[in-house]
C-alpha positions in Angstrom: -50.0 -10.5 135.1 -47.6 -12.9 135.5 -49.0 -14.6 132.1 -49.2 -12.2 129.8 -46.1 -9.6 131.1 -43.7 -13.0 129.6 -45.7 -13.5 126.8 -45.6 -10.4 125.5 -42.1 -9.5 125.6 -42.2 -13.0 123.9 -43.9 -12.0 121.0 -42.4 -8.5 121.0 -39.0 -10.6 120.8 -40.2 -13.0 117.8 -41.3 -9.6 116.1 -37.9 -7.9 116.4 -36.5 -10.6 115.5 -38.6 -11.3 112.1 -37.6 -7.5 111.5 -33.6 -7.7 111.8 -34.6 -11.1 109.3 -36.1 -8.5 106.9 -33.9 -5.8 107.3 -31.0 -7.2 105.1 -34.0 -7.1 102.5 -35.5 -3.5 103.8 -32.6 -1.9 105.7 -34.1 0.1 108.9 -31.7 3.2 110.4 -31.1 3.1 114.1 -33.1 5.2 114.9 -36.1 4.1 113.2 -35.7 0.8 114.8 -35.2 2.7 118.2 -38.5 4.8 117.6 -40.1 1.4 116.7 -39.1 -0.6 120.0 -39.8 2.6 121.9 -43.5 2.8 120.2 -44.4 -0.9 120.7 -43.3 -1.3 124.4 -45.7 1.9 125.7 -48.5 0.5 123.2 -48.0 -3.0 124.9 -47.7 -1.6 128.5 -51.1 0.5 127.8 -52.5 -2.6 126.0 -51.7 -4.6 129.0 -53.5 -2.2 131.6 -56.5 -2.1 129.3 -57.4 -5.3 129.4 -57.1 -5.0 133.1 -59.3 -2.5 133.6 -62.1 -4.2 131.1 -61.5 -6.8 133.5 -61.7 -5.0 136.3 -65.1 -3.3 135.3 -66.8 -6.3 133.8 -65.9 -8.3 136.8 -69.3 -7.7 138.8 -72.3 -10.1 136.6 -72.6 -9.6 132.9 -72.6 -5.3 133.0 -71.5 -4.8 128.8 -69.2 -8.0 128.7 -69.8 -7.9 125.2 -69.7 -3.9 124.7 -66.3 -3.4 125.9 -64.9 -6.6 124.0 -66.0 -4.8 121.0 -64.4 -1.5 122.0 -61.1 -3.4 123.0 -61.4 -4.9 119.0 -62.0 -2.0 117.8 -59.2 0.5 119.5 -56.5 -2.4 118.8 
């Protein structure tokens, strides 16, 4: 957790950011890019505790290693 928590509001960041770049071009309203940053932060939370809890079920030998990566690709 204390990897991936800073490196996702990293990239969140850089993706806000590369959308205020493209806004002058595209102009968002408030409160689109409100919903927007609202929307991403609970799908990256959720994203987050996912993985954790492939990790925590795959954790004892090899029980569908492979079976939930594909699920994980797949709901992403």
């Amino acid at each position: 957790a204390l990897v991936d928590v800073p490196l996702f509001w990293t990239l969140m960041c850089l993706m806000f950011g590369v959308v205020l770049l493209i806004n002058h071009i595209c102009p968002l309203e408030a409160i689109d890019l409100l919903t927007l940053i609202i929307c991403v932060t609970g799908y990256g939370a959720s994203l987050v505790l996912l993985i954790y809890l492939i990790a925590f079920r795959c954790r004892r030998g090899r029980s569908n290693r492979y079976i939930w990566t594909s699920i994980f690709v797949l709901v992403s």
